[in-house]
Each structure stands twice: as C-alpha cells, then as structure tokens.
Residue, then its C-alpha position, 0 to 999 in steps of 0.5 A: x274624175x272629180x264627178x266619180x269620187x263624189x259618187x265612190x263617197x257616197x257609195x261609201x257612206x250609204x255601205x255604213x249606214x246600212x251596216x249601222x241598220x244591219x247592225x242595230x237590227x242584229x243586236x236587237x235580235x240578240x236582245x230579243x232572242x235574249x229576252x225569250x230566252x229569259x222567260x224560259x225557265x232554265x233547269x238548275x242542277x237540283x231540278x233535273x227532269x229525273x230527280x223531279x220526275x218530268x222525265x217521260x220514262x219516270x212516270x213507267x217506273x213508278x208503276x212498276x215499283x209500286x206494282x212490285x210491292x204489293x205483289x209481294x205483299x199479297x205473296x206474303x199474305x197468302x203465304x202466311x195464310x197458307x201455313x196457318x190453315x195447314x196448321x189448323x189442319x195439323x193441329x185439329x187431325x193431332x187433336x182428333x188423333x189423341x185418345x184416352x189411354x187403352x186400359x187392361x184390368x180385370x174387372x173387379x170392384x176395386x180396379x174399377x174404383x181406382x180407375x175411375x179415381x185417377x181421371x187422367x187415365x180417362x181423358x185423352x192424353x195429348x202430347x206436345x205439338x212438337x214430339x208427337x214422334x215417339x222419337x222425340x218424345x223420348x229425347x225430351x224426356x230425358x231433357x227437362x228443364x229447370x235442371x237444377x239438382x236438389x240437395x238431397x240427405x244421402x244416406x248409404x245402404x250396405x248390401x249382402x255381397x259388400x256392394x253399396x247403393x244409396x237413398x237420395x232423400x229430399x229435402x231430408x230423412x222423414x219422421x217414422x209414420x210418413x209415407x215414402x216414395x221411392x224412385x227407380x231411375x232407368x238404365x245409365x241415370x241416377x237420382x239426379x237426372x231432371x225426370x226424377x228431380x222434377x217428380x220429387x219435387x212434385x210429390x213433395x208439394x202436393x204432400x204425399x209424403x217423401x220423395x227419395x230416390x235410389x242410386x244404383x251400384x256405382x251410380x250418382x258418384x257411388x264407389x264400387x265395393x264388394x266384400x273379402x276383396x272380391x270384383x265388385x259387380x256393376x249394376x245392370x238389370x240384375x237389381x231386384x235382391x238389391x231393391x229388396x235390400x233396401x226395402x228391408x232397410x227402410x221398413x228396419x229403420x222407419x217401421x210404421x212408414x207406408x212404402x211406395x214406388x215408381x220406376x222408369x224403363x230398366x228401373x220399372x222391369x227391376x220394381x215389378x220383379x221385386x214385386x212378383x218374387x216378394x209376392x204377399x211378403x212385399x214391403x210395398x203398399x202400391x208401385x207404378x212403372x213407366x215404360x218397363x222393359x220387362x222381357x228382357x230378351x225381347x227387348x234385346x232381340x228387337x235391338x239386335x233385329x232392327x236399325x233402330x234398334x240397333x242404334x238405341x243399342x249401341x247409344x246405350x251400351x256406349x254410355x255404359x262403357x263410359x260407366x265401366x271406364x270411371x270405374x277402371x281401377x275398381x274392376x282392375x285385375x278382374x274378368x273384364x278389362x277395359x277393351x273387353x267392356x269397349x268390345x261389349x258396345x257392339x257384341x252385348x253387354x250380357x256377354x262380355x260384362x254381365x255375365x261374367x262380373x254376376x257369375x252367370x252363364x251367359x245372355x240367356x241366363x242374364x236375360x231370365x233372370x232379368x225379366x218378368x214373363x207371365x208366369x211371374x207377372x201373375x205372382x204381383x200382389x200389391x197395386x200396379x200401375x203401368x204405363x207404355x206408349x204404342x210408339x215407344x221406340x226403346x221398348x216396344x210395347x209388344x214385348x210386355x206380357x199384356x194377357x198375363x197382365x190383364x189377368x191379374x186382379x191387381x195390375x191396370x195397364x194403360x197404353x197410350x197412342x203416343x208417349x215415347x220412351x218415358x217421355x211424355x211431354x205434355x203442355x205449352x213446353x216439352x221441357x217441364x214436367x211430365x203427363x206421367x208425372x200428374x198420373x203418379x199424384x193422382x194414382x197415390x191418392x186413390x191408393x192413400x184414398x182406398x187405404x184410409x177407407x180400410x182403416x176407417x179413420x174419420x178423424x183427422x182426415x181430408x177425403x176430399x183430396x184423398x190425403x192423410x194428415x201426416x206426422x211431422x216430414x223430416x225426423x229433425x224438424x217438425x214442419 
C-alpha cells in the first residue's frame, strides 16, 4: 500500500511539472504571437483602405472619373467649336448677302451727282446681325435707346378747320436764315418717340440746321379742336393740306430759312403728297421719305388679303382706338361712338372712323385721297429721296408706284435687300440710331452742296464738308 501512494505521488507531481511546461510554452506562444502581431501594422480609423485608396477597387474608379472628365471636356470643346464655324459661316453668307441699294432714277446730270454725293447709297447696307428678319428689323425701329426725350420749344399752329397741330423745336425756335428740317412722324407716333429724337439729335450735330418735328392733330398731348362747335377731325393720312398749312406758316414766320423734311411710313405718303399737289409752288427745297406707304389702298389690301398682314392691321388699329379713347369727350356727341371706333379695329378704320369724321364717302374715297399713284407722283418738283426695304413686312415694296418714280427726273429710289419697316438697324447694337439716319445727313449735304454752287457763293463757306455758315441757331441766342 505504502509502495502505490509513493507512485500516485509522483504520478502527481510529474502531471504538474508538465502543465508548468505546458503552460510556459502556451504563454509564450501568446508572447510571440503578440510580438507579430505588433510588427503588423494595424489600420487607425483615419487610414481606412478606402480613404487611403489601397482598397483593390479604388484604383478602377479613379480611371473612371478621370475619363469622364475629359470626355466632357472634349464635348464642350467640340461643341464650342461647332457653333463658332457655324457662326462663321452665318455671318460670312450674311456678309455676302448684303448689297448695295438698288437704285431707280433717271439719268440726268444732277441725279448722277447726288447719288454719287450720298456714298451710303453706293456701299452695301449690312444690317444688325440679329434683325436680318424684316420683322425684327421693324420692331427694333420703333425700340431705341437712350430713350430719353429732349426738351423741345412748342410752338402751336392753328389750322383753317380750327384744328391744331404743333412744331416741336429742339433745342429751340431759330433765327430767320437757318435751314430747317422738319420731321414727319409715321401712324400712332408723335415727336418723341426714340426714332425721331435720335434723328433731331443727329441733325442737330452735324450742323445742318434745325431740327423740329411735327405733332399730328391730337397727338403728343394735343387736344382735339374744330371751329363753330363742329367734331373735331382725328388725324389719319388725310394730312397733306395740314402739312401745307404749316409750311405756310414756317415760311410766314422765317422767310429767308431754307425748308427741308423727311417722313416715316404714313408720315412719307403725306410728305410726297404734299409734294406732288403743291408741285413748283412747294415750300420745300429737298424731302426724303422712309418707308412711305404711298398707295394706300394696296396697302390696305395686302392687310386685309394675308395673315400678317392682318396682324399688323389689327395691332395698328388697336392703338388707334386707344387714341380715340383718350379722346372720348372731345368726339362725344359726334358721328362715331366709342363702340363704333372699337368695332373699326376689325372692320377698318376707313369706315367707320375716317370716313365719316372727314366727311367722305366712304374707304375708297379716303384711300384716293390718301395716295400717291403715278399720276401724282410724276407731279413731284423738288428733290426726292426714298428708301424701301424688299422685306418690309408693313408696306410691301410692290405697292409703290416704282415705273412712275423712276421716270421722274427728280425723285431717286434706293431699295435695300434688307431693312424692315423703318427700321434699320445697323452697328454693333440694333438699339442706337439708324442706317437711314446716316443717309438723311448725308443727302442734306449734297443737296446744301448743290444748292451753294448755284449760288456761287465762295466766301464764307466750307465745301469740303458741303455745309454752309449759318447765322446764329436760335432766334434768342446767338450761339
């Protein structure tokens, strides 16, 4: 017995010397396996394989990105590429579209010295880049800018029938001896509108003498007034023997003052019809007109006949009901009421309004009266000069008379590729001033010109840049 306690005892302690060595092994295992585990370097929260960029799919989406990038870098490149050869293109074919103007006269001495005076009417007239729609064109004559309006000396001229109309001087009334020009606005417009401020103006520098323009019956804050009590007549294209009233009165009041004038649209077809009735006996040395509607029942028929036409028409005749409004309790107790003048934007003007306010007949007799057909055109006795535009989208440019025109010896035509209805445009901006503008100066010249080698005046003067010395501008001043 004592023999196997001996041996279960050292059974015992040989057990716990070999879990000591068991156990020192394990721990130094651990201790090793720690070791290595300290030489590896264990990823922080900051160095993440995807915020490092280790990660195996983070090199792949870098391509990617970059890739993208300059895709669409090379997509905008050739895009901007792309719309500048097609705006090259554009504006060379824009370039080699534009043309001098086409010009009707008859070949005498003089036509071919004016023409050849006025250089404008030689060169090709390029329009804005952005109205060559006549459309456009026309809007951006109307739209100028700076807009402002020029304080102007009024003076009121009385008429026969007890009407009144009024001279718009700028900047005031001249002295007798300085030439005039006097402005004809067109249909709905009055002296201030931007096209004619920027044309006083212009005239004004260049020294040519005085600008002023012409507010029709009613227009430009103008009452309406008739004599005994009678209803007063509206203005419309009926304006030729008030034209000549006024003339009359400028040539009454400034004797030795050289007359001239230009007119746009209905403002033109009233000047050349003063023109062709006065004849020899017209007040006026030289007149220009800008896109004049001179047959008036063409006009009217082109209007009626298409759908643009028929817009204009009725755009127009809107606004010349707003005029007949404003003037309601003028017109009160006459022939036309306020429902009849609304009813004349879709049925005519002519009609409804003019007709019976004029005492006439009806459209066709307002339409005779209101044009210039060939025969009268041929009765024109001073210098002419008018200016139309092929894609005048208001007056069509086959409704002038242009055979009657051209025969006579003192009217030149110049019919422009492009234009508008008085419109235009011409420079870096559609806004400021007008191609015609330019032609106007330069046409006064040649005529002022003309007129001092008549005269044979060598004293005093400035050939060179065919302007006279004039006396001092304004009667109350001697600038």
């Amino acid at each position: 017995q004592m023999a196997v306690a001996l041996e279960s005892v050292d059974a015992d302690q040989d057990d716990s010397s070999s879990g000591e060595i068991v156990g020192a092994e394990d721990d130094e295992a651990v201790e090793v396996s720690g070791d290595r585990l300290d030489d590896v370097d264990t990823p922080s929260s900051g160095d993440s394989p995807t915020s490092r960029g280790d990660s195996p799919t983070s090199q792949p989406q870098t391509s990617e990105d970059g890739s993208g990038l300059w895709r669409l870098l090379l997509t905008a490149s050739a895009s901007a590429a792309t719309t500048a050869v097609g705006m090259a293109l554009l504006f060379t074919r824009w370039i080699r579209e534009a043309a001098p103007p086409e010009l009707r006269y008859a070949p005498s001495e003089e036509n071919v010295k004016l023409v050849m005076a006025v250089p404008l009417l030689l060169r090709s007239y390029i329009p804005n880049v952005l109205t060559r729609n006549g459309h456009l064109a026309s809007l951006f004559g109307y739209i100028k800018l700076p807009s402002w309006r020029h304080r102007c000396d009024r003076e009121l001229v009385p008429l026969s029938d007890g009407g009144t109309v009024s001279v718009e001087w700028f900047p005031c009334r001249p002295a007798d001896g300085v030439p005039v020009i006097l402005m004809l606005p067109g249909i709905n417009n009055d002296a201030a509108f931007p096209y004619v401020q920027h044309v006083m103006r212009l005239v004004l520098a260049e020294g040519l003498g005085t600008p002023a323009a012409v507010n029709w019956r009613g227009l430009g804050g103008l009452p309406l007034s008739a004599a005994g009590g009678a209803t007063p007549k509206v203005y419309c294209g009926l304006g030729a023997p008030d034209l000549a009233e006024i003339l009359s009165h400028l040539r009454r009041r400034l004797p030795s003052s050289p007359l001239y004038a230009v007119g746009w649209s209905m403002g033109g077809c009233i000047l050349v019809r003063h023109m062709a009735e006065a004849g020899e006996g017209c007040e006026l040395r030289a007149a220009m007109a800008v896109s004049p509607a001179l047959d008036v029942s063409a006009v009217q028929r082109y209007w009626q006949g298409t759908p643009v036409g028929r817009l204009y028409g009725l755009a127009i005749g809107f606004k010349l009901w707003l005029y007949f409004l404003s003037h309601r309790r003028e017109l009160a107790g006459g022939p036309v009421s306020v429902w009849r003048a609304f009813l004349g934007v879709f049925r005519g003007y002519e009609d409804e309004v003019f007709a019976p306010l004029w005492g006439l007949s009806g459209h066709e007799e307002y339409w005779r009266r209101c044009s210039v057909g060939e025969e009268l055109v041929r009765r024109v006795a001073r210098p002419l000069l008018v200016v139309h535009a092929r894609d005048d989208p208001v007056v069509p440019v086959w409704s002038l008379p242009l055979a009657a025109m051209a025969s006579n010896p003192h009217i030149v035509t110049a019919i422009t590729r492009h234009g508008g209805h008085i419109g235009y445009t011409a420079g870096a901006t559609p806004l400021l001033g007008a191609w015609t503008d330019r032609v106007l100066v330069h046409y006064l010249r040649a005529i002022l010109a003309r007129e001092e080698e008549r005269e044979g005046r060598e004293q005093g003067e400035m050939r060179g840049s065919g302007c006279r010395r004039l006396p001092p501008l304004c009667e109350h001043s001697k600038l």
